[in-house]
N, C-alpha and C positions, 0 to 999 in steps of 0.2 A: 368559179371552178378551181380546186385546189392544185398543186403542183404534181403530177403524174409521178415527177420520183420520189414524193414523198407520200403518195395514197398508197392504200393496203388493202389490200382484197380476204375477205372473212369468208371463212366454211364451217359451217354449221351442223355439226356432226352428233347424231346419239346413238348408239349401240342398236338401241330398236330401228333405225334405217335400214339395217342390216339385215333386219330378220324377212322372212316371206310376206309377201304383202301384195295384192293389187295397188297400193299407189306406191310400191317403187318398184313394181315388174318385175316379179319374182327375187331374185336375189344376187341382183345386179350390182348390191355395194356389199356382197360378201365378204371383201378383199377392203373395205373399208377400216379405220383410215389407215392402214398401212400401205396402201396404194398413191398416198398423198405425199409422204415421204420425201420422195424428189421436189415437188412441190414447195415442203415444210423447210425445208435448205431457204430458199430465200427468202429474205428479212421483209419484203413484202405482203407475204398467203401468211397468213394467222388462223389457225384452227380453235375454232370453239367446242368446247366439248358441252354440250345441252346438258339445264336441269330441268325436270322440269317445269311448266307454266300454267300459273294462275289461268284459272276460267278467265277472269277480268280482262289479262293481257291477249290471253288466246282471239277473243272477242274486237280485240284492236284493232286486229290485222285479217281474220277468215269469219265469214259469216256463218251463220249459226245452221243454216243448211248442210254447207261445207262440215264443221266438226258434226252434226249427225249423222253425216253418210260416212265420216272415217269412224266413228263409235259402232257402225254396221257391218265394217269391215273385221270378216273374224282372227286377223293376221295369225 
């Protein structure tokens, strides 16, 4: 386990989070990321700004059920 003052906590942020959507309930990061702000001040919270991702990589990490039903979803 690494040293707690030295780990950094990552947020993962793309513009389309923001928009209408059933999986992020309505438009709850409307205020995205400018709401992070206070956050982005400490040299801990690193904000990632998403490109997007390879089918290959997508498939890593969510199964293939999983990205069908968000390609269903009409955001």
């Amino acid at each position: 386990m690494g040293n707690a003052m030295t780990e950094k906590t990552g947020i993962f942020y793309h513009p389309l989070f923001s928009q209408k959507s059933s999986l992020t309930v309505g438009r709850r990061l409307a205020d995205f990321p400018q709401a992070l702000e206070p956050l982005l001040k400490h040299r801990r919270i690193v904000l990632y700004l998403c490109q997007p991702a390879t089918d290959e990589l997508i498939l890593r990490v969510h199964t293939r059920a999983l990205i069908q039903e968000v390609e269903r979803d009409p955001l």
